[in-house]
C-alpha positions as CSV (number, residue, x, y, z in Angstrom):
1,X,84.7,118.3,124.5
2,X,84.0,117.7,128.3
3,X,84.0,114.1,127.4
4,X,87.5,114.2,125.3
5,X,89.3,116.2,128.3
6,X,87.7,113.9,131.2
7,X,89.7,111.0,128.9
8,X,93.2,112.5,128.8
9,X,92.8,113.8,132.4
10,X,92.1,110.0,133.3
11,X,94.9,108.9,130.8
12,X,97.1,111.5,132.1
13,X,96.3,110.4,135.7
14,X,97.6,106.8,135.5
15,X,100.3,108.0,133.6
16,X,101.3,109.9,136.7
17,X,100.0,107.3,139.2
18,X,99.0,103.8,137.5
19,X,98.5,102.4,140.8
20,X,95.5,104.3,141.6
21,X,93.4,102.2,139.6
């Protein structure tokens, strides 16, 4: 589970800003 939300948080992240990584 912790695993599965740190993915979608990270997905959801350069979704938001894509230039951060």
């Amino acid at each position: 589970m912790d695993y599965n939300k740190k993915h979608i948080k990270t997905k959801h992240e350069l979704l938001i800003n894509p230039t951060k990584t």
